[in-house]
C-alpha positions as CSV (number, residue, x, y, z in Angstrom):
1,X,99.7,100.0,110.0
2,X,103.4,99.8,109.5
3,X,104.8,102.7,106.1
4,X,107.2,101.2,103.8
5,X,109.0,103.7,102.0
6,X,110.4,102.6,98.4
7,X,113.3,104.5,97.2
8,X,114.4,104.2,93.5
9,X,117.2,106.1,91.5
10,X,116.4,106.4,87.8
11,X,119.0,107.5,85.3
12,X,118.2,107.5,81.2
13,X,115.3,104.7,82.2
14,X,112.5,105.5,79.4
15,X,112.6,102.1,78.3
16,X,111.6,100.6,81.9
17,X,110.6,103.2,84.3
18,X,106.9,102.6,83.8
19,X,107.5,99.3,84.2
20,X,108.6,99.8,87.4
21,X,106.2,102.3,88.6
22,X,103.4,99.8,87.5
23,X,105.1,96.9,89.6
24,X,104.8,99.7,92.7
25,X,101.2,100.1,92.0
26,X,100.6,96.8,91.7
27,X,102.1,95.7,95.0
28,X,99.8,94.3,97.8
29,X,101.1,96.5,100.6
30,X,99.1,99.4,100.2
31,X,100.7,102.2,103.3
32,X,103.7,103.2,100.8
33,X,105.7,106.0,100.3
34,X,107.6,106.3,96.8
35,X,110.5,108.5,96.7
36,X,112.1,108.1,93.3
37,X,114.8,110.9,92.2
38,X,116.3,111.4,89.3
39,X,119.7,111.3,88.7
40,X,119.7,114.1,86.0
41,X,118.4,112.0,83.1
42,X,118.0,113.6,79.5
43,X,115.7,111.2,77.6
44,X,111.9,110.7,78.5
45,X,112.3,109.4,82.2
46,X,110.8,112.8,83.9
47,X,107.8,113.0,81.6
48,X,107.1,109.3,82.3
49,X,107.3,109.7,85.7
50,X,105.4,112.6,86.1
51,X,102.2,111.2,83.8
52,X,101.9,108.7,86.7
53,X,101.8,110.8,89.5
54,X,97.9,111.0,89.8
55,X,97.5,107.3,89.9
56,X,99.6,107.0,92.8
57,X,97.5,109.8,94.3
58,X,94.6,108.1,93.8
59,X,95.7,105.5,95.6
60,X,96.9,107.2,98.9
61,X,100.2,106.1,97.9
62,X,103.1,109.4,98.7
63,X,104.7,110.3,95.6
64,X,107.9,112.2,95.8
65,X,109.2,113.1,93.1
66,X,113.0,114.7,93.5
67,X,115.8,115.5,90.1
68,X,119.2,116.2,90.1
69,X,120.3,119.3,88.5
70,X,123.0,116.7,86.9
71,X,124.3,113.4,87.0
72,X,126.0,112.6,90.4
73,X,125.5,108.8,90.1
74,X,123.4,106.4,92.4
75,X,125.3,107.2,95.8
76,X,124.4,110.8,95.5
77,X,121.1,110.3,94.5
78,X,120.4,107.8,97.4
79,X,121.2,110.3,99.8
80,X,118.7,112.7,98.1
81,X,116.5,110.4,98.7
82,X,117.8,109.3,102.4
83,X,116.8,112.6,103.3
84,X,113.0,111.8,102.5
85,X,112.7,108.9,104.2
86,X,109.6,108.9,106.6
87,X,108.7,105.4,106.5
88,X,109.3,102.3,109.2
89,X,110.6,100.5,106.9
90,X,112.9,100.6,103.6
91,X,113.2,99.6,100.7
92,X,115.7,100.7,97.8
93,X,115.2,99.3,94.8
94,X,116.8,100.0,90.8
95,X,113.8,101.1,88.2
96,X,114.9,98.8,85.9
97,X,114.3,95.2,87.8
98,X,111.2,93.3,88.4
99,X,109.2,93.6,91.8
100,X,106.4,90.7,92.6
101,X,103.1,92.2,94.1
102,X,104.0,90.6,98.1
103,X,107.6,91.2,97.6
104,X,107.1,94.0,100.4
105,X,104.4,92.1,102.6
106,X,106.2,89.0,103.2
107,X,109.5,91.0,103.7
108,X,107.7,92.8,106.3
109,X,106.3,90.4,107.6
110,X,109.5,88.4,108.2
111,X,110.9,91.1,110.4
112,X,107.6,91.7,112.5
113,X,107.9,87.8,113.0
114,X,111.3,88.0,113.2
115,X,112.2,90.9,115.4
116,X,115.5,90.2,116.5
117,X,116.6,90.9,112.7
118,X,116.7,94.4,111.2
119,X,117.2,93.7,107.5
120,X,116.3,90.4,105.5
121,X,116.8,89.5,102.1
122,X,114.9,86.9,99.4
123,X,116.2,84.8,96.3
124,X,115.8,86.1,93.1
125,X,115.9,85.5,89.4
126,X,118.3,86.6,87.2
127,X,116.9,87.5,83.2
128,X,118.3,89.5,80.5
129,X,116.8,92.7,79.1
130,X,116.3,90.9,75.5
131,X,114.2,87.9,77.1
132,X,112.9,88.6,80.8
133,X,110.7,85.3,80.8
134,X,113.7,83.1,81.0
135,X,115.1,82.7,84.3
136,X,119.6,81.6,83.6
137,X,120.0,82.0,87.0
138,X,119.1,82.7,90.8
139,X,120.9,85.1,93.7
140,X,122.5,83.4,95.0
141,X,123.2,80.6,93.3
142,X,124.2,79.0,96.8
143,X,122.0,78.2,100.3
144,X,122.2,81.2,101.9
145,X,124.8,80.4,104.7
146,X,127.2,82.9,106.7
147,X,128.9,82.8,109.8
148,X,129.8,86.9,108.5
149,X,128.0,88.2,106.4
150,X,129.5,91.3,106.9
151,X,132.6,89.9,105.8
152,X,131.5,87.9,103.3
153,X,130.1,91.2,101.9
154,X,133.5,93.1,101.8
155,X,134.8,89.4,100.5
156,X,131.8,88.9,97.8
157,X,131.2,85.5,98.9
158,X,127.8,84.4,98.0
159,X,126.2,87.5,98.9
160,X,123.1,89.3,98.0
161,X,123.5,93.0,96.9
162,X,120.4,93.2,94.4
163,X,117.3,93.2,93.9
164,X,115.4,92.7,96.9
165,X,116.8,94.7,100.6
166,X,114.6,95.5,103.2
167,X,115.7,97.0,106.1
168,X,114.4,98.9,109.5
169,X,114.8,102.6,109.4
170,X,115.5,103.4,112.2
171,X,118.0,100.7,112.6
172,X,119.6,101.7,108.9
173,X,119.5,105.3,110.6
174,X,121.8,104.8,113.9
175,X,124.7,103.1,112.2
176,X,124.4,105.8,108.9
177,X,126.4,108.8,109.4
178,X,123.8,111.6,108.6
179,X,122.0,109.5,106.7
180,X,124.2,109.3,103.8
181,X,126.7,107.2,102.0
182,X,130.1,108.1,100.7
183,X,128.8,109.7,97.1
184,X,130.8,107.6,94.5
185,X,129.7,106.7,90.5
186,X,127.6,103.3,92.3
187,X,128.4,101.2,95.0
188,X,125.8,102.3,97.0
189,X,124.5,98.5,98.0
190,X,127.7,97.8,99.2
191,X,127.6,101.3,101.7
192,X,124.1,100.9,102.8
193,X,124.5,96.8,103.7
194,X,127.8,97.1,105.5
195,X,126.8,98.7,108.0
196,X,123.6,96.7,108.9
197,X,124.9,93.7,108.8
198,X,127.7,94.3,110.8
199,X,125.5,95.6,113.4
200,X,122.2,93.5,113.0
201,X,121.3,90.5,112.8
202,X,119.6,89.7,109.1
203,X,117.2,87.4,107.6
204,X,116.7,85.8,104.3
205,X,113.4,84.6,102.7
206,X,114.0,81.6,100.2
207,X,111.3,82.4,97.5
208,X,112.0,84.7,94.4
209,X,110.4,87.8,94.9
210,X,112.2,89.9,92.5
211,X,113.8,89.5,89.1
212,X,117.5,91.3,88.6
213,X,117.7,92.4,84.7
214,X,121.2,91.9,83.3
215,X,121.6,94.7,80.4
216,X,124.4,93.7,77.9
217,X,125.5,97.2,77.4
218,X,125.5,98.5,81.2
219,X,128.6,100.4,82.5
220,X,128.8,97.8,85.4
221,X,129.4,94.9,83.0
222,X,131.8,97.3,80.4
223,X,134.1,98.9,83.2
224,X,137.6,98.0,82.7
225,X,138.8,95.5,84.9
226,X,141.9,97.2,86.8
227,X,139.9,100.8,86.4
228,X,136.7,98.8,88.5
229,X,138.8,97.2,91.2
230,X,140.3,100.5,91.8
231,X,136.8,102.1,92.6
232,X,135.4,99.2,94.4
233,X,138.5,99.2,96.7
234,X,137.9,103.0,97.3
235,X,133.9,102.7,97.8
236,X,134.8,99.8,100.9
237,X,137.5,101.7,102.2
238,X,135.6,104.7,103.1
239,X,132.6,102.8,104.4
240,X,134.6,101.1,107.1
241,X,136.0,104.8,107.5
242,X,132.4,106.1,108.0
243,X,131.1,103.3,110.0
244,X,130.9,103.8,114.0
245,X,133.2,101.5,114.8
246,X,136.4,101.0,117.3
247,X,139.6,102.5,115.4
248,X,141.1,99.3,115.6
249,X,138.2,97.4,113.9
250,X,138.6,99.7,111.2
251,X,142.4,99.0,110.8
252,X,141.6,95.4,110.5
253,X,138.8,95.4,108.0
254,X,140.7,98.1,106.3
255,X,144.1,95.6,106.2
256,X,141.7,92.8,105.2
257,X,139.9,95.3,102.1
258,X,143.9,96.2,100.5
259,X,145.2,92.4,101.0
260,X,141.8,91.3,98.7
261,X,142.8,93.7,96.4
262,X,146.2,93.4,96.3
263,X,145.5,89.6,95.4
264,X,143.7,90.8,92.7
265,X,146.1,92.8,91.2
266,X,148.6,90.6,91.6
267,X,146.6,87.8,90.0
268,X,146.2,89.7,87.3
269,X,149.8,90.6,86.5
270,X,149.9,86.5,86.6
271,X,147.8,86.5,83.9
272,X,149.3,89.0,81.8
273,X,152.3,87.5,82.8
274,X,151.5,84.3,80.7
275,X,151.9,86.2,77.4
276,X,155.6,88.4,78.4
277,X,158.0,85.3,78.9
278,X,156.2,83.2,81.5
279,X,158.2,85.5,84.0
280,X,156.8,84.8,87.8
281,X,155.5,87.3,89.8
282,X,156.4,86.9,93.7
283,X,154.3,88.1,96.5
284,X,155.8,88.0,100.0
285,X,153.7,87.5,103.2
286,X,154.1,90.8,104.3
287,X,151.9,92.4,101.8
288,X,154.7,93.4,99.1
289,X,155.8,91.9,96.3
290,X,157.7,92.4,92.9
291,X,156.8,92.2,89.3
292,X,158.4,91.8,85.9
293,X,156.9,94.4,84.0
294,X,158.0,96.7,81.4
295,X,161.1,94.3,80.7
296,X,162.3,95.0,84.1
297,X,161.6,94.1,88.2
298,X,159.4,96.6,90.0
299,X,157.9,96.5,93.7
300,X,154.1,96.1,93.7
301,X,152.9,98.1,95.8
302,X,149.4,98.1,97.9
């Protein structure tokens, strides 16, 4: 019988870590492996975690349970947990969403069926912390159509990032580099999907088989704008540098990552722009441009 191996990060999550550890108990796979790690929380989250530990034992379920000295953020914790991994499969999921009982079977047993794919994804519901029986929405909103996802991914075209990711170890293995991710304050979705969809080929179950919790007050949703890009820009540009691919792919995907962001930027100062005169600001097809700003012309750089 195949292991799964769940890997969660938990960070100040008191208020929904049992939660979670009751959706693991409750799923209907039963040859599990739960590494959780926490990220150096301060409130309740150990103790709660810990008072659980027998009932996983009592199941035959592995428990590993692994803290930060400190707060590194989710990409450092991940590759804690990385480390772990003994499992076939994967599965790396945030303590504070919603996990149906066959959310692992029927992933599972989509890539058994399906082995030509190494990592397959499912629809989910979308709730808000304050009222998690109403559904507002669904990832993705869209059918689930690529000709690249790997593009789409560094793109964020209709893509998937959370809840629900199961992968093949061993496949998520060969293309990691030591099994770990570039450690940054998030992004780790982005780091650990790149690289298996650019290799692999992936699947995607239409049925909701998680729930993604929107919190009001996250630092995901609160970041400023410019400050976020910024980072994001950063996380992709030292996945493609960390995948094993040709130096010239990298260049390309690397070109393609700065011209996204450099649109954004540039689309921003076009909205600012709107309340400082109307001025225009011109971008050429090279990649440069210039930009009215602090009541004079400047280059824009990349």
């Amino acid at each position: 019988m195949k292991k799964i191996t769940v890997l969660a990060i938990a960070y100040q999550a008191e208020k929904f870590v049992q939660r979670y550890l009751d959706n693991v108990l409750n799923y209907d796979y039963k040859n599990l492996e739960l590494i959780i790690v926490n990220d150096g929380s301060s409130d309740k989250t150990e103790e709660i975690i810990l008072q659980n530990r027998q009932k996983f034992i009592d199941r035959n379920i592995t428990f590993k349970y692994l803290k930060m000295p400190q707060n590194k953020g989710a990409a450092a914790a991940i590759n804690v947990g990385l480390q772990e991994v003994t499992g076939d499969y994967l599965s790396w999921q945030d303590v504070d969403d919603i996990f149906y009982p066959n959310c692992l079977s029927e992933c599972l047993n989509y890539l058994l069926e399906n082995p030509e794919c190494k990592i397959v994804f499912s629809k989910a519901g979308v709730i808000e912390d304050d009222n998690i029986d109403n559904i507002i929405k669904y990832i993705p909103p869209n059918e689930y159509k690529h000709e690249d996802l790997f593009l789409d991914y560094i793109l964020e075209k209709n893509v998937i990032f959370a809840p629900m990711r199961f992968v093949e170890t061993k496949a998520l293995f060969d293309v990691l580099q030591n099994k770990s991710i570039y450690e940054s304050q998030g992004g780790q979705n982005w780091q650990l999907l790149l690289p298996m969809t650019y290799f692999y080929k992936w699947g995607y179950i239409d049925k909701i088989l998680s729930l993604y919790v929107i919190h009001k007050n996250s630092h995901s949703h609160s970041r400023k704008y410019r400050s976020l890009m910024k980072h994001h820009e950063n996380i992709l540009l030292n996945t493609i540098n960390r995948m094993p691919i040709s130096k010239q792919e990298k260049i390309k995907y690397k070109k393609i990552i700065r011209l996204k962001y450099l649109k954004k930027k540039v689309n921003d100062l076009l909205r600012i722009d709107i309340a400082i005169k109307k001025k225009r600001y011109i971008i050429s097809s090279c990649g440069h441009g210039i930009g009215y700003i602090n009541n004079k012309w400047s280059f824009i750089n990349e």
